[in-house]
VMD Tcl script that builds the backbone (N, CA, C; Angstrom):
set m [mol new atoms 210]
animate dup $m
set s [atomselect $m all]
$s set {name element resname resid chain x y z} {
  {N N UNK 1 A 0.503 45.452 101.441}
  {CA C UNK 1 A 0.334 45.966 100.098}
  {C C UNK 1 A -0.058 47.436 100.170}
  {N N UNK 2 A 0.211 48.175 99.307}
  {CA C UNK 2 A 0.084 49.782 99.145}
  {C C UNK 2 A -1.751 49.495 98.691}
  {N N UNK 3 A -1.764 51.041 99.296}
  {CA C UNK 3 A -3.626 50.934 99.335}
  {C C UNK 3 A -3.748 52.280 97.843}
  {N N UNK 4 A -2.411 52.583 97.539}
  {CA C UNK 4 A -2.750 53.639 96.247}
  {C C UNK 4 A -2.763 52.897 94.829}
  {N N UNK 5 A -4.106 53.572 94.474}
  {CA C UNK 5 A -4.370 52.993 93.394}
  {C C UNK 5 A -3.456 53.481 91.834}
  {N N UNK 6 A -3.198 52.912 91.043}
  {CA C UNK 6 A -2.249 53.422 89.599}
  {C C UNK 6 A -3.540 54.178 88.888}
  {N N UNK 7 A -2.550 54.982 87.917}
  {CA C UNK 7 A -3.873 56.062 87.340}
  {C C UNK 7 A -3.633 55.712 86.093}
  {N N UNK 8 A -4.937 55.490 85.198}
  {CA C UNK 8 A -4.759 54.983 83.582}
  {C C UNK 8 A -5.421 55.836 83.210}
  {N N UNK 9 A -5.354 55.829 81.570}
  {CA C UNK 9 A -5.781 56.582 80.239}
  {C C UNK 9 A -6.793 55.503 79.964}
  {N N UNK 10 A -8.103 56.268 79.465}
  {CA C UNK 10 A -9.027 55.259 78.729}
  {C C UNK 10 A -9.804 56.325 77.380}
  {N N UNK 11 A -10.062 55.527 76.380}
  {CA C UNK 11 A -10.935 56.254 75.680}
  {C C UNK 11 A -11.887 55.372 74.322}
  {N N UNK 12 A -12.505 55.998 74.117}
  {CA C UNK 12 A -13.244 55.191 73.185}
  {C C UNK 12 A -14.883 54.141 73.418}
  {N N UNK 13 A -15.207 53.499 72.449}
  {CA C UNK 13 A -16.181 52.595 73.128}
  {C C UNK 13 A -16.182 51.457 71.615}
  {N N UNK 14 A -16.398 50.150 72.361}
  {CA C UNK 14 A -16.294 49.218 71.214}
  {C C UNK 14 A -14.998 47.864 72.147}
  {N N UNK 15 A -14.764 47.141 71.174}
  {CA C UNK 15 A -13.847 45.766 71.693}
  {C C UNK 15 A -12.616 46.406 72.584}
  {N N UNK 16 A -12.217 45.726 73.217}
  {CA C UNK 16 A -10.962 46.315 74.172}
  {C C UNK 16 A -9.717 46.559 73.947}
  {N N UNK 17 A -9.156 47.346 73.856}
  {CA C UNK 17 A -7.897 47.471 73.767}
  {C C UNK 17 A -6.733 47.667 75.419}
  {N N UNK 18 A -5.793 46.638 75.533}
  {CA C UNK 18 A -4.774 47.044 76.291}
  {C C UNK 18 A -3.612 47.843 76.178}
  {N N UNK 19 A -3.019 48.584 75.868}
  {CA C UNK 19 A -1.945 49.503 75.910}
  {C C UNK 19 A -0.739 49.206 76.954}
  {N N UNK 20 A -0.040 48.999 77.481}
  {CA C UNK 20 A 0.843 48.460 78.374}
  {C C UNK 20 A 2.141 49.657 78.050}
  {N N UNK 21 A 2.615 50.271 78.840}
  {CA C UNK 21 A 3.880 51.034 78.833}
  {C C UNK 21 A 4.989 50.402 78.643}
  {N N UNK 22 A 6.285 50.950 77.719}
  {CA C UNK 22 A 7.781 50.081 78.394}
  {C C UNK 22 A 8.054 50.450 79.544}
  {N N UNK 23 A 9.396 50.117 79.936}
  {CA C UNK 23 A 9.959 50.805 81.426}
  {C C UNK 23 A 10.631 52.087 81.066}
  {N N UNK 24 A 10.238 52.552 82.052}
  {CA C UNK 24 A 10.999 54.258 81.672}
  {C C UNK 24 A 9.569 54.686 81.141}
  {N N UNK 25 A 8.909 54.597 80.800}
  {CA C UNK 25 A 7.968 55.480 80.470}
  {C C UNK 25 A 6.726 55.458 80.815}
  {N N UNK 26 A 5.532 56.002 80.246}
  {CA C UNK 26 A 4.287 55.671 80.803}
  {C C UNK 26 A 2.767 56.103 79.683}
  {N N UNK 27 A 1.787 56.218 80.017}
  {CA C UNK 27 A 0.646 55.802 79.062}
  {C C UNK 27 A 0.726 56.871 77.858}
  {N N UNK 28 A 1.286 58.121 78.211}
  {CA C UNK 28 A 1.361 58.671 77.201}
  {C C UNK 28 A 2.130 58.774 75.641}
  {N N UNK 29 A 2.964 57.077 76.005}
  {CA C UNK 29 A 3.524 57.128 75.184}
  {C C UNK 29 A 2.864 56.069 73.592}
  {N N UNK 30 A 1.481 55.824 74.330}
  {CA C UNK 30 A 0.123 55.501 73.460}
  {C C UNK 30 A -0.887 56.688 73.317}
  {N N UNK 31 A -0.542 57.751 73.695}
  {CA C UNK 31 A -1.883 58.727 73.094}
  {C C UNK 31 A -1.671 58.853 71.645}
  {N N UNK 32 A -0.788 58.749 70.771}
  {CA C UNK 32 A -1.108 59.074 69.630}
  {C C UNK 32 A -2.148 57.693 69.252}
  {N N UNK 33 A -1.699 56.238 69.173}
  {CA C UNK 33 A -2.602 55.372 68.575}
  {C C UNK 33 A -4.200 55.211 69.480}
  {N N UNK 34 A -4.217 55.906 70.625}
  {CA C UNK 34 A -5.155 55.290 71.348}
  {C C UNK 34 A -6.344 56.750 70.635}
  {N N UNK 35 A -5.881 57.662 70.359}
  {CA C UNK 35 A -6.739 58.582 69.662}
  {C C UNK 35 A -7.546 57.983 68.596}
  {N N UNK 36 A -6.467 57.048 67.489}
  {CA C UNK 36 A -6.610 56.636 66.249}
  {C C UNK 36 A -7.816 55.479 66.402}
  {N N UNK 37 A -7.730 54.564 68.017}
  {CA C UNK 37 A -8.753 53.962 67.910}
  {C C UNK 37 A -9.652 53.922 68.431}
  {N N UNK 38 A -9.699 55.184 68.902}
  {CA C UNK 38 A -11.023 55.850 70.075}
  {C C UNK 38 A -12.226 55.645 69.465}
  {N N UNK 39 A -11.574 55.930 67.813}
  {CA C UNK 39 A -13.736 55.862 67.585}
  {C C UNK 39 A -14.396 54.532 67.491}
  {N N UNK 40 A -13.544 53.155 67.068}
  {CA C UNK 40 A -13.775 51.835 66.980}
  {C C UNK 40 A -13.658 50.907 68.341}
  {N N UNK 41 A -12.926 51.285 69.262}
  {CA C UNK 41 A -12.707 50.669 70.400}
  {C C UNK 41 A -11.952 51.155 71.662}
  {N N UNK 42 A -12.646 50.515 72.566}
  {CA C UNK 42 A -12.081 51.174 74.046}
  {C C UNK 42 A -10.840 50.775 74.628}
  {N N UNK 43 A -10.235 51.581 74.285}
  {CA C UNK 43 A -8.800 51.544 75.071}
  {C C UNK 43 A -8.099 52.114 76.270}
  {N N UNK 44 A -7.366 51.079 76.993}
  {CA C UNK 44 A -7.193 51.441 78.305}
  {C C UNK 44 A -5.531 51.146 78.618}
  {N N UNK 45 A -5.241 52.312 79.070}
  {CA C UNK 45 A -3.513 52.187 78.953}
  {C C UNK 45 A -2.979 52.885 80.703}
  {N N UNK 46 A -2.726 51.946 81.082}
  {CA C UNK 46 A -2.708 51.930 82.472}
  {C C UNK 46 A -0.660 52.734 82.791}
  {N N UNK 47 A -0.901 53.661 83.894}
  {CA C UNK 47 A 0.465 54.345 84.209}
  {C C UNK 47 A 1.207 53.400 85.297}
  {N N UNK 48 A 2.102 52.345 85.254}
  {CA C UNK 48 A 2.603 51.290 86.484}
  {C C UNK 48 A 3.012 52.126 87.377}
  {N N UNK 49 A 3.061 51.584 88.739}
  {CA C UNK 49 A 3.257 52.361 89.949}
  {C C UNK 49 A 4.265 52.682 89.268}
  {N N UNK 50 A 5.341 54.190 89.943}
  {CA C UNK 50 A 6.189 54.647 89.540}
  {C C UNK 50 A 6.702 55.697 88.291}
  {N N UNK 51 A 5.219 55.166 87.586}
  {CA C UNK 51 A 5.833 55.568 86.192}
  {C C UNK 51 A 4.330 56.792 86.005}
  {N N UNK 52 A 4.665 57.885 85.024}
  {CA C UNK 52 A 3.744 58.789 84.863}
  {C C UNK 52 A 2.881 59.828 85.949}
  {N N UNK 53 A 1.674 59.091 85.860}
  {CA C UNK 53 A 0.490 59.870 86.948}
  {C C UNK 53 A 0.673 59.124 88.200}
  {N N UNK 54 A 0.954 57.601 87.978}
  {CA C UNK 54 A 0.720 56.479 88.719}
  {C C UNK 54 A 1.666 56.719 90.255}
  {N N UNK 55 A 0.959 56.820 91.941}
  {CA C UNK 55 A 2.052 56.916 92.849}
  {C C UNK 55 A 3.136 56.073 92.498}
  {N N UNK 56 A 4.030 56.329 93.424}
  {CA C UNK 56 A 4.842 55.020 93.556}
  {C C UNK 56 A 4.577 53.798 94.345}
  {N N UNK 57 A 5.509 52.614 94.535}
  {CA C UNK 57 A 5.226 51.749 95.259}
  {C C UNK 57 A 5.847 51.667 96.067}
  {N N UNK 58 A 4.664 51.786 98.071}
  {CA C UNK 58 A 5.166 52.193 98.841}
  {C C UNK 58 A 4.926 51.290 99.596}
  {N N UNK 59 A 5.598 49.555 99.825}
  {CA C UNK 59 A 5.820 48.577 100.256}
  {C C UNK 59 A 7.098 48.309 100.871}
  {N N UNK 60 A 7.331 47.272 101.590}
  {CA C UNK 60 A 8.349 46.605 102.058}
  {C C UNK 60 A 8.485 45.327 101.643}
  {N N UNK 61 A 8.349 44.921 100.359}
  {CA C UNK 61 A 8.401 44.024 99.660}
  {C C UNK 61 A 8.631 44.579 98.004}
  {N N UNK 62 A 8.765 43.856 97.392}
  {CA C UNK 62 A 9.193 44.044 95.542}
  {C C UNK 62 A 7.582 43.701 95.382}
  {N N UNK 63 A 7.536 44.619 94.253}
  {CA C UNK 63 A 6.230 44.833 92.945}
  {C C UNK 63 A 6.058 43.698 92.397}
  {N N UNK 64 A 5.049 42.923 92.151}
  {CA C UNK 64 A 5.008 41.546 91.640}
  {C C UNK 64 A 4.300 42.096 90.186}
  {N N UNK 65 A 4.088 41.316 89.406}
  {CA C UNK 65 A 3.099 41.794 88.205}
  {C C UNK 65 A 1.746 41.377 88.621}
  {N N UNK 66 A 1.543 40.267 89.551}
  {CA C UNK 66 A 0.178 40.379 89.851}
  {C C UNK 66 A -0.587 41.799 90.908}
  {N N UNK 67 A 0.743 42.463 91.095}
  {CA C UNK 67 A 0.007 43.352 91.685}
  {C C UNK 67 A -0.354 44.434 91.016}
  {N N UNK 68 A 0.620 44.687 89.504}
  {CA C UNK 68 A 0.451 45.882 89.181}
  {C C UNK 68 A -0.961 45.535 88.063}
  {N N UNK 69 A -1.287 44.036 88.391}
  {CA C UNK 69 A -2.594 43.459 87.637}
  {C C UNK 69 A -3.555 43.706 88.127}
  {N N UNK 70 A -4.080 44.153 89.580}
  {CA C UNK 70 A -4.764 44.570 90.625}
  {C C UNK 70 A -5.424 45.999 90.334}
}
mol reanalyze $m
mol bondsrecalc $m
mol representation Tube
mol addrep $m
């Protein structure tokens, strides 16, 4: 397993919010709503390997979702 960690967006404080990217893109494509709920709750919008800030994935095996759950 790759020892690099993915890089997320967080902001706010209060109940949790997840943010999840489509493919092709990455966390910034929640900064406008994650602003909107910064002042009521903490939101955390994670960049998947590959995508955005996040390295890539540098395995000899395929990306599982439990890993990009890690």
């Amino acid at each position: 397993m790759t020892s690099a960690v993915p890089c997320f967006r967080e902001v706010g404080t209060g109940p949790g919010v997840v943010c999840l990217h489509s493919n092709a893109s990455s966390s910034t494509q929640w900064h406008a709503l994650m602003n909107s709920l910064a002042p009521t709750h903490h939101v955390l919008a994670p960049d998947f390997y590959g995508a955005g800030k996040s390295p890539d994935w540098h395995s000899d095996r395929v990306i599982s979702l439990a890993d990009e759950a890690r």
